[in-house]
N, C-alpha and C positions, 0 to 999 in steps of 0.2 A: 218849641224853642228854635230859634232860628240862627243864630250862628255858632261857632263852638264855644265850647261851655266846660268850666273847671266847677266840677262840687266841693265846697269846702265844708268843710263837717267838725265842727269844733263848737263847744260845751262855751268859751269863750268869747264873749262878743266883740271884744278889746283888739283879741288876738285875730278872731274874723277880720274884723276891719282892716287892720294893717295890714295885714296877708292879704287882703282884697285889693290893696293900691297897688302892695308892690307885685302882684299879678298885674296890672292893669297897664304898669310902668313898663314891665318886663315883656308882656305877651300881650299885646294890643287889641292881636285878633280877636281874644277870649272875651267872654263873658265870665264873670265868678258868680255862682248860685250860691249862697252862705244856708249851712243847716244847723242848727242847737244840738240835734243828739240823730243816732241810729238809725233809731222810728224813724224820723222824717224822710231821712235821705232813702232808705229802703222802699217807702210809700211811694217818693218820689220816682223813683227808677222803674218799680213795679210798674207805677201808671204809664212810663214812657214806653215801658215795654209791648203793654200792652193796647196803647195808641197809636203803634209805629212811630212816634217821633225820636229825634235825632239822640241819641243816648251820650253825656258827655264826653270830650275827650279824656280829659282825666280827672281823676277823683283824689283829694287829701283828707285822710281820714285820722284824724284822732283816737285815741285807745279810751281813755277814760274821761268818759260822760255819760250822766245821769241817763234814765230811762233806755237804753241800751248805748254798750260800749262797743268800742269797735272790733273787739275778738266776737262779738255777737253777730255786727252786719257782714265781716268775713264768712263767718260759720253761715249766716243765710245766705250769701252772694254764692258760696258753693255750690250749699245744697237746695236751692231754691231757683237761683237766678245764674246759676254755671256760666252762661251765655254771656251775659254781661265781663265777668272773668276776664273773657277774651277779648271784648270790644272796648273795654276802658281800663287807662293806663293809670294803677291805682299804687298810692306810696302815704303809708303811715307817717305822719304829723306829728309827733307828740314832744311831751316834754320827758320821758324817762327813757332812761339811759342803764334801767336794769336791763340786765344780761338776759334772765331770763325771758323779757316783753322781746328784745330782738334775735332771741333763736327760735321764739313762737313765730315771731314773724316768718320766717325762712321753710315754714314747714307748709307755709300757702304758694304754692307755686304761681300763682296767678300775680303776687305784689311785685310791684317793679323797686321797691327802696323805700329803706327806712331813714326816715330824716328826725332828728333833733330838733326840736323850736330854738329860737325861732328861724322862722325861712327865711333866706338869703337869696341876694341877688346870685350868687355862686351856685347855691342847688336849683335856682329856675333857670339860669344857662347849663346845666349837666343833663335839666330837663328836656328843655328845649331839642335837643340832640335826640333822644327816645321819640319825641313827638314828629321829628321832618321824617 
């Protein structure tokens, strides 16, 4: 992959797409890479890892979708891919707003924020700042 790269990882294709403009709108330089569920994006990373290529800037990950959920590819990014942790600026996606999903989240020190769907021009400039 050849310039920087946003993985977007949502069970939604609806919700991909639009998220994918207003990345496109928002952050020029990026590319978005759209994933269906876990598996993918996990396969995905593994193989960049293990190709040296360039590993995304940042990652939006979704909690619930099918074939693994995102407390699934946290818990492997830990203890599998630790490494990546550090080199990609990663922020849950979703649409819940139970209390419990965002003190889970807090217990990964690696996530930079938890955002509510849908994304807004507001959280990709908050982003924006973490990424200069």
């Amino acid at each position: 992959m050849g310039s920087k790269q946003i993985f977007l990882v949502d069970d939604d294709v609806i919700f991909r797409t639009a998220s994918s403009i207003l990345l496109k709108q928002n952050l020029p330089d990026y590319g978005s890479v759209p994933f269906e569920n876990g598996e993918e994006v996990c396969d995905a990373l593994l193989a960049l890892t293990q190709s040296k290529e360039s590993l995304p800037e940042l990652m939006f990950l979704d909690i619930n979708m099918p074939v693994m959920n995102g407390w699934e590819v946290l818990e492997e990014l830990k203890t599998a891919l630790p490494k990546i942790c550090q080199d990609i600026k990663i922020y849950i996606l979703t649409s819940s707003i139970a209390p419990e999903d965002m003190n889970l989240s807090k217990t990964y020190d690696f996530i930079n924020g938890y955002i509510t769907k849908p994304l807004t021009t507001n959280d990709i400039d908050n982003i924006k700042e973490v990424l200069e």
